[in-house]
C-alpha positions as CSV (number, residue, x, y, z in Angstrom):
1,X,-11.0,56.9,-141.0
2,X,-13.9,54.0,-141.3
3,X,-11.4,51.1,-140.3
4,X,-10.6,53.2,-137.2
5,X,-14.4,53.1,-135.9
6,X,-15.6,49.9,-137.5
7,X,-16.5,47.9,-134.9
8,X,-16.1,44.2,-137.0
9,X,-12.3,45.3,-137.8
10,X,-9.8,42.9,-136.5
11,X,-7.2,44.9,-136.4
12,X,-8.8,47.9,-134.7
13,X,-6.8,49.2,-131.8
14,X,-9.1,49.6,-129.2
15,X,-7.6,51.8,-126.2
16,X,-4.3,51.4,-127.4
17,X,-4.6,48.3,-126.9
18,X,-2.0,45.6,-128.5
19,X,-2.7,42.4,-130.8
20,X,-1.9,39.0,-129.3
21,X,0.6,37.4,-132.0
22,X,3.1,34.7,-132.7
23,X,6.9,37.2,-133.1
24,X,9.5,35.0,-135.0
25,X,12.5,34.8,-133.1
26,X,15.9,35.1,-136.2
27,X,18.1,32.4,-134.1
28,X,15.3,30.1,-133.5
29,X,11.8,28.8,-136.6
30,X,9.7,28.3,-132.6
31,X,8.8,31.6,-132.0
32,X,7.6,33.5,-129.0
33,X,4.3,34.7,-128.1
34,X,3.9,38.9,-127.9
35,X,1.6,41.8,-128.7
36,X,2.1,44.0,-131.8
37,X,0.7,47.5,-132.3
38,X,0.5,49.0,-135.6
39,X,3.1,52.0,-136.2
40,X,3.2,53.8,-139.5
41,X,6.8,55.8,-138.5
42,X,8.5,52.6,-137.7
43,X,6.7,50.7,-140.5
44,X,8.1,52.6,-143.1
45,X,11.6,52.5,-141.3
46,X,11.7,49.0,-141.7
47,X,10.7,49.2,-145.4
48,X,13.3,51.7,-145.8
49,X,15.7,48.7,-143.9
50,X,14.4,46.5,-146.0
51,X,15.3,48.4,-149.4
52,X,18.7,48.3,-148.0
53,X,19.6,45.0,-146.7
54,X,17.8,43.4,-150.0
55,X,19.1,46.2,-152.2
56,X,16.3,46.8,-154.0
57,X,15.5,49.5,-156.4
58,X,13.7,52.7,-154.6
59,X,10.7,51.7,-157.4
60,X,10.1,48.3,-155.6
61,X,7.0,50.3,-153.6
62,X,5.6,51.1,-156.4
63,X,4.8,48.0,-158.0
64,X,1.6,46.7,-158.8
65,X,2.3,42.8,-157.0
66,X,3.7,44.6,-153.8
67,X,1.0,46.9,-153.4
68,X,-1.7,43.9,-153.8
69,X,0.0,41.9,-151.2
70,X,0.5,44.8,-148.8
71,X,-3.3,45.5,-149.6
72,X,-3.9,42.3,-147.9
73,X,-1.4,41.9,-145.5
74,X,-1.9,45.1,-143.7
75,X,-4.3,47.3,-144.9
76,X,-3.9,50.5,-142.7
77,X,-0.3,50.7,-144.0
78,X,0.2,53.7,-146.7
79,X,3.3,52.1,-149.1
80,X,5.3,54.9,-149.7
81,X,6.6,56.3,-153.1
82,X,9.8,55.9,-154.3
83,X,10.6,59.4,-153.5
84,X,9.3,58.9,-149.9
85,X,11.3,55.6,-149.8
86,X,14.3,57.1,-151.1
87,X,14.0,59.9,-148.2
88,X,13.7,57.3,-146.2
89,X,16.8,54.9,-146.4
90,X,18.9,58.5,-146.6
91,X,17.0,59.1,-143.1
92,X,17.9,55.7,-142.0
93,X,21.3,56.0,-142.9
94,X,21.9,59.7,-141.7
95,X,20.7,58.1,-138.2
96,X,23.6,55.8,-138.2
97,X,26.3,57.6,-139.9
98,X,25.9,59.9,-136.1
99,X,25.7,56.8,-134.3
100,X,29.2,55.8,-136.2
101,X,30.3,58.9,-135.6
102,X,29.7,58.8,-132.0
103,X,31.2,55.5,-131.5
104,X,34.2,56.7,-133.4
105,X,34.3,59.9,-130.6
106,X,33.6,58.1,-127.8
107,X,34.1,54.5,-127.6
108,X,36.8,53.3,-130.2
109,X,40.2,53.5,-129.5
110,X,41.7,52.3,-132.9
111,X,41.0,52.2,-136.1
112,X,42.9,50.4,-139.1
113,X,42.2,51.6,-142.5
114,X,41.9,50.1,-145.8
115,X,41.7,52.0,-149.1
116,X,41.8,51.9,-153.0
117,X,41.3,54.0,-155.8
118,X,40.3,53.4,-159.4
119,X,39.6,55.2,-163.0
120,X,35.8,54.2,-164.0
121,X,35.4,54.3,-167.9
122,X,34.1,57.8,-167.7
123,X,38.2,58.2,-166.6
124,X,37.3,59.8,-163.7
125,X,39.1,58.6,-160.2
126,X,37.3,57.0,-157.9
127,X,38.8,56.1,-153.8
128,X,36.9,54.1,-151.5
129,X,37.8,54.3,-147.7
130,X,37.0,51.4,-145.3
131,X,37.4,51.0,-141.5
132,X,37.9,48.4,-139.8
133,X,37.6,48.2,-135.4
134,X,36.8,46.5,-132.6
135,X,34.0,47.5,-130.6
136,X,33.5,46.4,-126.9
137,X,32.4,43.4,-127.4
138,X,35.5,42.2,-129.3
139,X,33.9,42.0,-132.3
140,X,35.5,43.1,-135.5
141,X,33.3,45.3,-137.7
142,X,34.0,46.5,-141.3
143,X,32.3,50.2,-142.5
144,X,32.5,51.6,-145.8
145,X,33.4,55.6,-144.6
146,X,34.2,56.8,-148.0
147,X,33.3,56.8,-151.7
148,X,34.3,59.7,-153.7
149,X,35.7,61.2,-156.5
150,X,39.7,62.1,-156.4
151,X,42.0,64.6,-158.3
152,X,44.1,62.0,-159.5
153,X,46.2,58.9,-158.5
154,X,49.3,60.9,-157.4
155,X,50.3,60.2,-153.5
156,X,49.6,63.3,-152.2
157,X,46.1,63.8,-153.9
158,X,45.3,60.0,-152.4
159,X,46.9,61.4,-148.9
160,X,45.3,64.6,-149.2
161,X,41.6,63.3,-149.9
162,X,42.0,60.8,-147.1
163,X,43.1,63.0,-144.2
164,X,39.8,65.4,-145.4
165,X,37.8,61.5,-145.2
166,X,39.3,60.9,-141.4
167,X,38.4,64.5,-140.5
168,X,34.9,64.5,-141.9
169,X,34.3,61.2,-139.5
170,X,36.5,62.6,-136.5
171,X,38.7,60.2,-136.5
172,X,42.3,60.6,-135.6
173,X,43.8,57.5,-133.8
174,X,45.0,55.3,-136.8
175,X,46.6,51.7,-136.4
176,X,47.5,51.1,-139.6
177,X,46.4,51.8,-143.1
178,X,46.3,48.8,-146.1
179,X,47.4,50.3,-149.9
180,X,48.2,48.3,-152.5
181,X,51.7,48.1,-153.8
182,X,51.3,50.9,-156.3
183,X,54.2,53.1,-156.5
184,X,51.4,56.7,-155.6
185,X,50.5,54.6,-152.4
186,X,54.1,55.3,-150.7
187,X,53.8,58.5,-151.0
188,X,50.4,58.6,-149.3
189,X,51.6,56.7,-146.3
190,X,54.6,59.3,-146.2
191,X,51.8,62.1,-146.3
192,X,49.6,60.0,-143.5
193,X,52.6,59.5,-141.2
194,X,53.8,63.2,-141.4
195,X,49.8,64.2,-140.5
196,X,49.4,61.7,-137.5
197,X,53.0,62.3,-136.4
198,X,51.9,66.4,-136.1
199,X,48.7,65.6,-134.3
200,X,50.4,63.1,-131.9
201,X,48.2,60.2,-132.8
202,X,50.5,57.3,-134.8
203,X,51.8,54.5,-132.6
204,X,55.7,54.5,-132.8
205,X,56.1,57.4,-135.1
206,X,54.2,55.6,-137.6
207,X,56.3,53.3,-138.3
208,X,54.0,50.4,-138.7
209,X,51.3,52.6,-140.4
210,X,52.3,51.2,-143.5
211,X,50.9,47.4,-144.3
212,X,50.9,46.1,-147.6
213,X,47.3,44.3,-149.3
214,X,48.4,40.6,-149.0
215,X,46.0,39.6,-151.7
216,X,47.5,42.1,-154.0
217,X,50.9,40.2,-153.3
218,X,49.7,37.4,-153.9
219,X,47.7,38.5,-157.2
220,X,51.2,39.6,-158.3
221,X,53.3,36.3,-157.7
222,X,50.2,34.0,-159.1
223,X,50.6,36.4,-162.1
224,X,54.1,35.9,-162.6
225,X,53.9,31.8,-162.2
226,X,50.5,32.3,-164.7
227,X,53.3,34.0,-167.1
228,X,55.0,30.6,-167.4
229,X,52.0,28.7,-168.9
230,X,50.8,31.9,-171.2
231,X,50.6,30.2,-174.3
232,X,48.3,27.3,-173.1
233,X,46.1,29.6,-170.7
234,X,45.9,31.9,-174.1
235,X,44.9,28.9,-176.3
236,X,41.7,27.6,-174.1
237,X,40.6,31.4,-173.4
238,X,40.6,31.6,-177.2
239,X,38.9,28.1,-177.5
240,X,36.1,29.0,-174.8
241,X,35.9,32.5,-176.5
242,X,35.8,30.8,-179.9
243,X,33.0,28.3,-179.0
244,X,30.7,31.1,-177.1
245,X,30.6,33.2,-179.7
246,X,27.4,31.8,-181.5
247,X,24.4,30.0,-180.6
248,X,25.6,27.2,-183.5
249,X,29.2,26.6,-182.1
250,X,27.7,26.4,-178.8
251,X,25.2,23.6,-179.8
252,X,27.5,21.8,-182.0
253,X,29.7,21.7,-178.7
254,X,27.3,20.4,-176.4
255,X,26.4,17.0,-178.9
256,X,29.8,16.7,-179.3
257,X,30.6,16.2,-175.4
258,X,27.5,14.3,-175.2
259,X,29.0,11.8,-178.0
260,X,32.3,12.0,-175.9
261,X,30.3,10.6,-173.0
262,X,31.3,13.3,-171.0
263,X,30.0,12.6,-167.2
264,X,29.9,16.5,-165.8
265,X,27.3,19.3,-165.4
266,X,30.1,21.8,-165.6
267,X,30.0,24.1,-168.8
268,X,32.6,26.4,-170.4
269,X,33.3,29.5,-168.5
270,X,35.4,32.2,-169.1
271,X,37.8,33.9,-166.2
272,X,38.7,37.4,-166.1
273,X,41.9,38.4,-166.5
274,X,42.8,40.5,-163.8
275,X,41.3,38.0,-161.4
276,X,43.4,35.0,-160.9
277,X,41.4,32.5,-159.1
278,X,39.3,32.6,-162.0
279,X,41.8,31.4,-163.9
Protein backbone atom coordinates (compact mmCIF):
# COMPACT_ATOMS: atom_id res chain seq x y z
CA UNK A 1 0.00 0.00 0.00
CA UNK A 2 3.08 2.45 1.10
CA UNK A 3 4.90 2.14 -2.37
CA UNK A 4 1.62 3.23 -3.91
CA UNK A 5 1.62 6.73 -1.96
CA UNK A 6 5.34 7.19 -1.39
CA UNK A 7 6.08 10.15 -3.02
CA UNK A 8 10.27 9.26 -3.49
CA UNK A 9 9.17 5.86 -5.38
CA UNK A 10 10.41 5.63 -8.87
CA UNK A 11 8.23 3.46 -10.04
CA UNK A 12 5.04 5.05 -8.71
CA UNK A 13 2.43 5.35 -11.33
CA UNK A 14 1.24 8.66 -11.04
CA UNK A 15 -2.26 9.18 -12.97
CA UNK A 16 -1.75 6.22 -14.84
CA UNK A 17 0.82 7.48 -16.11
CA UNK A 18 3.59 5.29 -18.06
CA UNK A 19 7.53 4.93 -17.52
CA UNK A 20 9.78 6.16 -20.20
CA UNK A 21 12.10 2.99 -21.03
CA UNK A 22 14.45 1.46 -23.52
CA UNK A 23 11.93 -1.98 -25.09
CA UNK A 24 14.41 -4.52 -26.72
CA UNK A 25 13.39 -5.25 -30.01
CA UNK A 26 13.99 -9.73 -30.54
CA UNK A 27 15.22 -9.09 -34.43
CA UNK A 28 17.35 -6.21 -33.59
CA UNK A 29 20.34 -5.77 -29.76
CA UNK A 30 19.26 -1.41 -30.75
CA UNK A 31 16.19 -1.17 -29.16
CA UNK A 32 13.38 1.28 -29.34
CA UNK A 33 12.31 3.85 -27.03
CA UNK A 34 8.51 3.25 -25.25
CA UNK A 35 6.60 3.56 -22.04
CA UNK A 36 5.93 0.56 -19.73
CA UNK A 37 3.21 0.31 -17.15
CA UNK A 38 3.26 -2.16 -14.49
CA UNK A 39 0.50 -5.09 -14.86
CA UNK A 40 0.31 -7.84 -12.40
CA UNK A 41 -2.28 -10.11 -14.78
CA UNK A 42 -0.04 -9.90 -17.73
CA UNK A 43 3.09 -10.14 -15.52
CA UNK A 44 2.32 -13.42 -14.31
CA UNK A 45 1.17 -14.54 -17.88
CA UNK A 46 4.45 -13.99 -19.05
CA UNK A 47 6.01 -15.97 -16.12
CA UNK A 48 3.65 -18.65 -16.85
CA UNK A 49 5.18 -18.18 -20.85
CA UNK A 50 8.29 -18.24 -19.48
CA UNK A 51 7.90 -21.65 -17.49
CA UNK A 52 6.90 -23.02 -20.79
CA UNK A 53 9.19 -21.87 -23.40
CA UNK A 54 12.27 -22.61 -20.86
CA UNK A 55 10.62 -25.66 -19.46
CA UNK A 56 11.16 -25.16 -16.17
CA UNK A 57 9.84 -26.92 -13.19
CA UNK A 58 6.47 -25.21 -11.67
CA UNK A 59 8.97 -24.93 -8.26
CA UNK A 60 11.31 -22.45 -10.13
CA UNK A 61 9.06 -19.46 -8.34
CA UNK A 62 9.69 -20.56 -5.36
CA UNK A 63 13.32 -20.39 -5.11
CA UNK A 64 15.21 -18.53 -2.80
CA UNK A 65 17.86 -16.74 -5.80
CA UNK A 66 14.66 -15.93 -8.04
CA UNK A 67 12.74 -14.44 -5.40
CA UNK A 68 15.99 -12.05 -4.35
CA UNK A 69 16.38 -10.98 -7.81
CA UNK A 70 12.74 -10.28 -8.51
CA UNK A 71 12.88 -8.44 -5.01
CA UNK A 72 15.17 -6.17 -6.78
CA UNK A 73 14.19 -6.08 -10.12
CA UNK A 74 10.54 -5.24 -9.57
CA UNK A 75 9.40 -5.00 -6.26
CA UNK A 76 5.60 -4.52 -6.68
CA UNK A 77 5.42 -7.88 -8.46
CA UNK A 78 3.92 -10.79 -6.12
CA UNK A 79 5.98 -14.19 -7.49
CA UNK A 80 3.48 -16.67 -7.55
CA UNK A 81 3.50 -20.21 -5.99
CA UNK A 82 4.03 -23.08 -7.81
CA UNK A 83 0.45 -23.99 -7.51
CA UNK A 84 -0.55 -20.44 -8.82
CA UNK A 85 2.13 -20.91 -11.58
CA UNK A 86 0.98 -24.20 -12.47
CA UNK A 87 -2.76 -22.69 -12.85
CA UNK A 88 -1.20 -20.47 -14.73
CA UNK A 89 0.61 -22.11 -17.84
CA UNK A 90 -2.78 -24.60 -17.82
CA UNK A 91 -4.56 -21.05 -18.28
CA UNK A 92 -2.14 -20.07 -20.83
CA UNK A 93 -2.42 -23.09 -22.67
CA UNK A 94 -6.31 -23.48 -22.36
CA UNK A 95 -6.29 -19.89 -24.09
CA UNK A 96 -4.59 -21.28 -27.11
CA UNK A 97 -5.78 -24.77 -27.40
CA UNK A 98 -9.42 -22.38 -28.42
CA UNK A 99 -7.44 -20.26 -30.54
CA UNK A 100 -6.15 -23.70 -32.32
CA UNK A 101 -9.34 -24.76 -32.30
CA UNK A 102 -10.72 -21.81 -33.92
CA UNK A 103 -8.18 -21.77 -36.59
CA UNK A 104 -8.86 -25.39 -37.17
CA UNK A 105 -12.93 -24.31 -37.67
CA UNK A 106 -12.43 -21.41 -39.51
CA UNK A 107 -9.38 -20.78 -41.31
CA UNK A 108 -7.53 -24.07 -42.21
CA UNK A 109 -8.39 -25.92 -45.01
CA UNK A 110 -6.07 -29.06 -44.54
CA UNK A 111 -4.45 -30.76 -42.25
CA UNK A 112 -1.79 -33.73 -42.57
CA UNK A 113 -1.40 -35.93 -39.70
CA UNK A 114 1.44 -37.67 -38.16
CA UNK A 115 1.16 -40.23 -35.40
CA UNK A 116 2.93 -43.00 -33.18
CA UNK A 117 2.35 -45.14 -30.44
CA UNK A 118 4.58 -46.74 -27.89
CA UNK A 119 4.61 -49.25 -24.66
CA UNK A 120 6.43 -47.10 -21.69
CA UNK A 121 8.04 -49.54 -19.06
CA UNK A 122 4.99 -49.44 -16.94
CA UNK A 123 3.62 -51.49 -20.34
CA UNK A 124 1.07 -49.22 -20.81
CA UNK A 125 0.41 -47.75 -24.53
CA UNK A 126 1.05 -44.53 -25.20
CA UNK A 127 -0.05 -42.52 -29.00
CA UNK A 128 0.94 -39.12 -29.70
CA UNK A 129 -0.95 -37.19 -32.46
CA UNK A 130 0.68 -34.26 -34.38
CA UNK A 131 -0.66 -31.83 -37.00
CA UNK A 132 0.90 -30.33 -39.38
CA UNK A 133 -0.82 -27.07 -41.68
CA UNK A 134 -0.42 -24.16 -43.38
CA UNK A 135 -1.74 -21.09 -42.15
CA UNK A 136 -2.31 -17.86 -44.38
CA UNK A 137 0.69 -16.82 -44.46
CA UNK A 138 2.19 -19.95 -46.08
CA UNK A 139 3.91 -20.86 -43.20
CA UNK A 140 4.05 -24.45 -42.08
CA UNK A 141 3.30 -25.04 -38.43
CA UNK A 142 3.72 -28.31 -36.39
CA UNK A 143 1.16 -28.85 -33.08
CA UNK A 144 1.30 -31.62 -30.78
CA UNK A 145 -2.89 -32.34 -30.65
CA UNK A 146 -2.69 -35.54 -28.78
CA UNK A 147 -0.93 -37.51 -25.96
CA UNK A 148 -2.79 -40.20 -24.43
CA UNK A 149 -3.10 -43.54 -23.22
CA UNK A 150 -4.38 -46.38 -25.87
CA UNK A 151 -6.11 -49.87 -25.52
CA UNK A 152 -3.59 -51.47 -27.25
CA UNK A 153 -1.46 -51.51 -30.58
CA UNK A 154 -4.18 -53.30 -32.64
CA UNK A 155 -5.37 -51.13 -35.90
CA UNK A 156 -8.55 -50.44 -34.97
CA UNK A 157 -7.83 -49.39 -31.30
CA UNK A 158 -5.03 -46.88 -33.04
CA UNK A 159 -7.91 -45.88 -35.62
CA UNK A 160 -10.45 -45.80 -33.12
CA UNK A 161 -8.53 -43.44 -30.53
CA UNK A 162 -7.58 -41.11 -33.39
CA UNK A 163 -10.95 -40.45 -35.00
CA UNK A 164 -12.14 -39.62 -31.04
CA UNK A 165 -8.54 -37.16 -31.20
CA UNK A 166 -9.78 -35.36 -34.68
CA UNK A 167 -13.24 -35.03 -33.19
CA UNK A 168 -12.23 -33.61 -29.78
CA UNK A 169 -10.18 -30.71 -32.02
CA UNK A 170 -13.06 -30.53 -34.80
CA UNK A 171 -11.18 -31.44 -37.34
CA UNK A 172 -12.37 -33.29 -40.33
CA UNK A 173 -10.55 -32.37 -43.58
CA UNK A 174 -7.51 -34.69 -43.59
CA UNK A 175 -4.66 -34.69 -46.27
CA UNK A 176 -2.80 -37.41 -45.38
CA UNK A 177 -1.80 -39.25 -42.32
CA UNK A 178 2.14 -40.53 -41.61
CA UNK A 179 2.34 -44.24 -39.64
CA UNK A 180 5.12 -46.16 -39.47
CA UNK A 181 5.42 -49.34 -41.41
CA UNK A 182 4.09 -51.51 -38.58
CA UNK A 183 1.79 -54.14 -39.70
CA UNK A 184 -1.44 -52.45 -36.82
CA UNK A 185 -0.80 -49.16 -38.82
CA UNK A 186 -2.66 -50.56 -42.19
CA UNK A 187 -5.32 -51.33 -40.51
CA UNK A 188 -5.68 -47.86 -38.99
CA UNK A 189 -5.43 -46.13 -42.31
CA UNK A 190 -8.21 -48.76 -43.59
CA UNK A 191 -10.29 -47.59 -40.48
CA UNK A 192 -9.40 -43.63 -41.27
CA UNK A 193 -10.30 -43.93 -44.92
CA UNK A 194 -13.68 -45.78 -44.22
CA UNK A 195 -14.45 -42.65 -41.52
CA UNK A 196 -13.50 -39.72 -43.95
CA UNK A 197 -14.94 -41.59 -46.95
CA UNK A 198 -18.57 -41.55 -44.79
CA UNK A 199 -18.24 -38.00 -43.73
CA UNK A 200 -17.25 -36.82 -47.32
CA UNK A 201 -14.04 -35.27 -46.34
CA UNK A 202 -10.81 -37.54 -47.98
CA UNK A 203 -9.47 -36.19 -51.21
CA UNK A 204 -9.87 -38.97 -53.92
CA UNK A 205 -11.44 -41.58 -51.76
CA UNK A 206 -8.53 -41.61 -49.63
CA UNK A 207 -6.45 -42.98 -51.65
CA UNK A 208 -3.46 -41.00 -50.82
CA UNK A 209 -4.32 -40.86 -47.14
CA UNK A 210 -1.82 -43.40 -46.54
CA UNK A 211 2.05 -42.07 -46.49
CA UNK A 212 4.63 -44.03 -45.08
CA UNK A 213 7.45 -42.30 -42.22
CA UNK A 214 10.48 -42.00 -44.54
CA UNK A 215 12.79 -41.98 -41.68
CA UNK A 216 11.41 -45.24 -40.56
CA UNK A 217 12.33 -46.64 -44.10
CA UNK A 218 15.34 -45.50 -43.91
CA UNK A 219 15.98 -46.73 -40.21
CA UNK A 220 15.04 -50.11 -41.63
CA UNK A 221 17.42 -50.41 -44.76
CA UNK A 222 20.49 -48.66 -42.59
CA UNK A 223 19.55 -51.58 -40.23
CA UNK A 224 19.78 -54.21 -42.64
CA UNK A 225 23.33 -52.81 -44.29
CA UNK A 226 24.38 -52.35 -40.19
CA UNK A 227 23.58 -56.30 -40.20
CA UNK A 228 26.51 -56.87 -42.64
CA UNK A 229 29.20 -55.42 -40.31
CA UNK A 230 27.49 -56.96 -36.85
CA UNK A 231 30.38 -58.54 -35.60
CA UNK A 232 32.75 -55.50 -35.76
CA UNK A 233 29.99 -52.88 -34.62
CA UNK A 234 29.37 -55.63 -31.65
CA UNK A 235 33.18 -55.85 -30.82
CA UNK A 236 33.73 -51.77 -30.21
CA UNK A 237 30.17 -51.44 -28.41
CA UNK A 238 31.62 -54.09 -26.12
CA UNK A 239 35.14 -52.41 -26.07
CA UNK A 240 33.48 -48.81 -25.27
CA UNK A 241 31.19 -50.73 -22.81
CA UNK A 242 34.13 -52.60 -21.37
CA UNK A 243 36.35 -49.40 -20.85
CA UNK A 244 33.37 -47.23 -19.22
CA UNK A 245 32.61 -49.40 -16.88
CA UNK A 246 35.00 -48.24 -14.04
CA UNK A 247 36.66 -45.09 -13.08
CA UNK A 248 40.27 -47.28 -13.34
CA UNK A 249 39.67 -48.64 -16.97
CA UNK A 250 38.67 -45.23 -17.86
CA UNK A 251 41.83 -43.60 -16.58
CA UNK A 252 44.14 -46.23 -17.61
CA UNK A 253 42.56 -45.35 -21.18
CA UNK A 254 42.97 -41.91 -21.29
CA UNK A 255 47.26 -42.16 -20.43
CA UNK A 256 47.29 -44.72 -22.78
CA UNK A 257 45.87 -42.39 -25.79
CA UNK A 258 47.93 -39.74 -24.40
CA UNK A 259 51.22 -42.10 -24.85
CA UNK A 260 49.70 -42.95 -28.33
CA UNK A 261 49.91 -39.26 -29.12
CA UNK A 262 46.54 -39.19 -30.01
CA UNK A 263 45.65 -35.48 -31.46
CA UNK A 264 41.57 -35.35 -30.77
CA UNK A 265 39.23 -33.97 -28.00
CA UNK A 266 36.73 -36.64 -28.92
CA UNK A 267 36.02 -39.30 -26.19
CA UNK A 268 34.40 -42.70 -26.24
CA UNK A 269 30.67 -42.66 -26.69
CA UNK A 270 28.30 -45.17 -26.84
CA UNK A 271 25.18 -45.12 -29.55
CA UNK A 272 21.92 -46.51 -28.99
CA UNK A 273 20.79 -49.26 -30.61
CA UNK A 274 17.68 -48.46 -32.02
CA UNK A 275 19.07 -45.15 -33.35
CA UNK A 276 21.28 -45.57 -36.31
CA UNK A 277 23.00 -42.35 -36.83
CA UNK A 278 24.33 -42.97 -33.60
CA UNK A 279 25.93 -45.71 -34.78
Amino acid sequence: YHLGICKKNPNKNVDNQGTLQLVATPDSSVGTVGTWKFDPEDLKKSFAEMLIEDELPFVFSERAGFRRFMAKACPRFTVPSRRTATRACVSVYDVEREKLKDFFKHSCERVCLTTDTWTANTQQNYMCVTAHFIDSDWKLHKKIIGFFLVKGHRGEDIGKSLESCLQEWGIDKVFTITVDNASSNNGAIKYMRKVLNESNCAIAEGEYLHMRCVAHIINLIVTEGLKEIDVSVSRVRAAVKFVKSSPSRLAKFKKCAELAKVDSKAFLSLDVCTRWNST
